[in-house]
VMD Tcl script that draws the C-alpha trace (Angstrom):
set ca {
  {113.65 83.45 77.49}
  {114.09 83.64 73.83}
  {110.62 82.22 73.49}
  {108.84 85.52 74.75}
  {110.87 87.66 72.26}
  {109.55 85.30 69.11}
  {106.20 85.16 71.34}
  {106.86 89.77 71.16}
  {107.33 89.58 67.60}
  {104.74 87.05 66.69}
  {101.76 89.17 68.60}
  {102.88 91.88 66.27}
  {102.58 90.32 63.35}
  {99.19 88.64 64.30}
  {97.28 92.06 66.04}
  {99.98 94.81 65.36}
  {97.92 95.75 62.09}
  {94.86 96.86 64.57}
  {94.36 100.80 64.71}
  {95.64 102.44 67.52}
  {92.33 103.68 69.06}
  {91.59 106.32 67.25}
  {94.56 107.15 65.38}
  {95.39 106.79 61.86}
  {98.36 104.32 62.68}
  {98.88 100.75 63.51}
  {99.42 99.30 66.89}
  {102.84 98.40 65.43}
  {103.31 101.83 63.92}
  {102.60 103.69 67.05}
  {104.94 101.03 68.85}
  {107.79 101.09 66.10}
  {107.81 105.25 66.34}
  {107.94 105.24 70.16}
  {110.87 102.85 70.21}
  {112.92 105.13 67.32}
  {112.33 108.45 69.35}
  {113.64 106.40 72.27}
  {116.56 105.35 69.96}
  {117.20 108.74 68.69}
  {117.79 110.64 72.04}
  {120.42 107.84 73.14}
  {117.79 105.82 75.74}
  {119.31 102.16 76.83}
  {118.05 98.91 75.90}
  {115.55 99.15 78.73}
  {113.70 102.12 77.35}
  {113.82 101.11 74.13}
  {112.17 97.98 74.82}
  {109.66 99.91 77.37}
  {108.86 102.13 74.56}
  {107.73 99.30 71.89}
  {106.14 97.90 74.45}
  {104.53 100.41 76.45}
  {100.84 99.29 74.97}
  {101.54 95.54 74.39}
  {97.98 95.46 76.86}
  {96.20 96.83 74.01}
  {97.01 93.59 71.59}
  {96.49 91.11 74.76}
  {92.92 91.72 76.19}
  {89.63 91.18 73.71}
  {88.21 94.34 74.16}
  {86.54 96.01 71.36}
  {87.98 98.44 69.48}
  {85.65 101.44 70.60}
  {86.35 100.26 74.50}
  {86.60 104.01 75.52}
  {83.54 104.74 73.99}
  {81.70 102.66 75.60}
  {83.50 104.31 78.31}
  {85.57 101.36 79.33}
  {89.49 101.95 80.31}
  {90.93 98.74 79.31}
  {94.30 99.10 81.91}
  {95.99 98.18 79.24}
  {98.78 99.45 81.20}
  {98.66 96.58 83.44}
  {97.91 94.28 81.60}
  {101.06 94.69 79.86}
  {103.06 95.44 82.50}
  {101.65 92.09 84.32}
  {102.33 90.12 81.25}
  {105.94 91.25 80.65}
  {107.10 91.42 84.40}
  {107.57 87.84 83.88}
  {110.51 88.14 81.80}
  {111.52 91.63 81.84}
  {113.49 93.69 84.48}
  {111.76 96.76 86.00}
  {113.37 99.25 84.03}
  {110.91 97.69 81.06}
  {108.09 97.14 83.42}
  {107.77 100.26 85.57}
  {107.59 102.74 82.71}
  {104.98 100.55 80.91}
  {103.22 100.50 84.44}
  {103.45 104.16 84.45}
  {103.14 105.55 81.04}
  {99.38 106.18 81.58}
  {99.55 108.32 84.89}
  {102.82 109.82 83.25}
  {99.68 111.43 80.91}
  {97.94 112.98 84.33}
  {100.57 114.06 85.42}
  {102.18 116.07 82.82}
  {98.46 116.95 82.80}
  {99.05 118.85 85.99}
  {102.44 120.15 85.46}
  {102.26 121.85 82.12}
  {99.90 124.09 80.94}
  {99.81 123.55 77.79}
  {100.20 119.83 78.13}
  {96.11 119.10 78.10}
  {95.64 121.44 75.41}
  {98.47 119.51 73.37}
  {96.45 116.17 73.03}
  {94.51 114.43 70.80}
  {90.88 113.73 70.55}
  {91.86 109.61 71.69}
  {93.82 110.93 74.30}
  {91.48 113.56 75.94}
  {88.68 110.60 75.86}
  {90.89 108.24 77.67}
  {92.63 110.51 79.97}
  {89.04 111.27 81.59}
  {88.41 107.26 81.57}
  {92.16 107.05 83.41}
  {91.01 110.00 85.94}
  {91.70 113.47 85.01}
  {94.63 115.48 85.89}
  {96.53 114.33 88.74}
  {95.57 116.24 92.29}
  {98.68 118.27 93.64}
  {99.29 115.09 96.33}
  {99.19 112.61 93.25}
  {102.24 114.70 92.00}
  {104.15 114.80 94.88}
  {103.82 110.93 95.03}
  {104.54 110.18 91.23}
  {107.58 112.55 91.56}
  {109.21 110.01 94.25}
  {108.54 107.27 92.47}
  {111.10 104.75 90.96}
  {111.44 105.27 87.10}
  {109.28 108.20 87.29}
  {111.68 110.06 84.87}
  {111.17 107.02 81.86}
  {107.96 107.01 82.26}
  {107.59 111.06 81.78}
  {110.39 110.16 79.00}
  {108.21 107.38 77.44}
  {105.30 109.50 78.01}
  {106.45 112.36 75.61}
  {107.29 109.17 72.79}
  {103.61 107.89 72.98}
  {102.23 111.41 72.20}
  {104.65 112.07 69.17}
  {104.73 108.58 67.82}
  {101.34 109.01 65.53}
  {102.98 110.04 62.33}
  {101.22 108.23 59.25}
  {103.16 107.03 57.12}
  {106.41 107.55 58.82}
  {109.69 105.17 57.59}
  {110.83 103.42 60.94}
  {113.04 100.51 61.24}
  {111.07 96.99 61.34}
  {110.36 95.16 64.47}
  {113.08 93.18 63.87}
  {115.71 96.38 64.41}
  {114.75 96.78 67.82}
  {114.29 92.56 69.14}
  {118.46 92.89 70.41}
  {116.89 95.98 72.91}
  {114.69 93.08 74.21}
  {116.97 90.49 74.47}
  {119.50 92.57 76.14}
  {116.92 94.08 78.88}
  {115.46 90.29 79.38}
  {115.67 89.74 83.37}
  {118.72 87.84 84.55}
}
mol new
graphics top color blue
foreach p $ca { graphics top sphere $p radius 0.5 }
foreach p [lrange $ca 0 end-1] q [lrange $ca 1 end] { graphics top cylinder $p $q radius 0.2 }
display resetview
C-alpha cells in the first residue's frame, strides 16, 4: 500500500505542472488548494485525501489539453475514482465519483450557483449534462457521501487562486496513508 502513495506523489511531480483546463493554476495547485480548504474547516483524513485527489483522472488519461473543446468530457471523475478504489476506502472514492454531478446539482439548488462559475466550468458542465432535473436531485440527495461530495464540490470551485502559498504535497501524504483501505 505504501507503493500507491509514492506512485500519488510521483504522478504529481511528473504531470501536476499541467494547467488545470483553463485556469491559470497547476493541476497540483488546484489539488494542493482543495486539500487546505478541506484542512481548514476540520474535514478527516478521508476528505482531505478526496479533495487532492478529486481530479487525479485528469493526470491519468492522454487526452489533450483542449478535450472540452473539442467537446469531449474526459470522466475524469471515473477514471480516478476507478483507479484509486483499489486502494482507497469509499469515503475517498465516492466524493471523487461524485464531485462532478455535485456541480449539477448545486446547479439546480442555488440560484446563483450557475451564475458563480467560471468560463472552464460552464463549458464542461454542459459536456457533463446541464443542471440536474428535479428527479436527479431527489436521487443525489439519498445518496451515500452526498454531503462530501457537495463539501468537496464547494473546494474545487474556490481552489483557483494563482499564486496562493499552500503546504507541499508532502503535508498532506499522512491524510492518504491514514484513509488507505484496511
Amino acid at each position: 500500500m505504501d507503493d500507491i502513495v509514492a506512485d500519488i506523489a510521483d504522478l504529481f511531480a511528473q504531470r501536476g505542472g499541467s494547467l488545470y483546463g483553463g485556469e491559470a493554476v497547476t493541476q497540483l495547485e488546484h489539488a494542493l488548494q482543495a486539500a487546505l480548504l478541506a484542512e481548514q474547516v476540520g474535514a478527516g483524513d478521508p476528505l482531505i485525501a478526496a479533495a487532492l485527489l478529486h481530479d487525479v483522472g485528469h493526470l491519468l488519461h492522454d487526452l489533450p489539453d483542449d478535450a472540452p473543446d473539442q467537446g469531449i468530457d474526459d470522466q475524469h471523475e471515473l477514471l480516478g475514482q476507478r483507479w484509486l478504489a483499489g486502494y482507497f476506502e469509499a469515503a475517498v472514492t465516492e466524493p471523487v465519483r461524485m464531485h462532478v454531478a455535485a456541480k449539477r446539482y448545486l446547479c439546480a439548488v442555488e440560484d446563483d450557483y450557475l451564475a458563480s462559475l467560471s468560463p472552464t466550468s460552464l463549458q464542461s458542465l454542459e459536456l457533463q449534462g446541464g443542471p440536474f432535473t428535479v428527479e436527479e436531485v431527489g436521487e443525489f440527495e439519498n445518496m451515500p457521501y452526498f454531503r462530501e461530495a457537495v463539501a468537496l464540490r464547494r473546494w474545487d470551485d474556490e481552489a483557483k487562486v494563482v499564486g496562493l502559498e499552500t503546504p507541499a504535497i508532502d503535508h498532506f501524504l499522512p491524510a492518504i496513508e491514514k484513509s488507505l483501505a484496511k
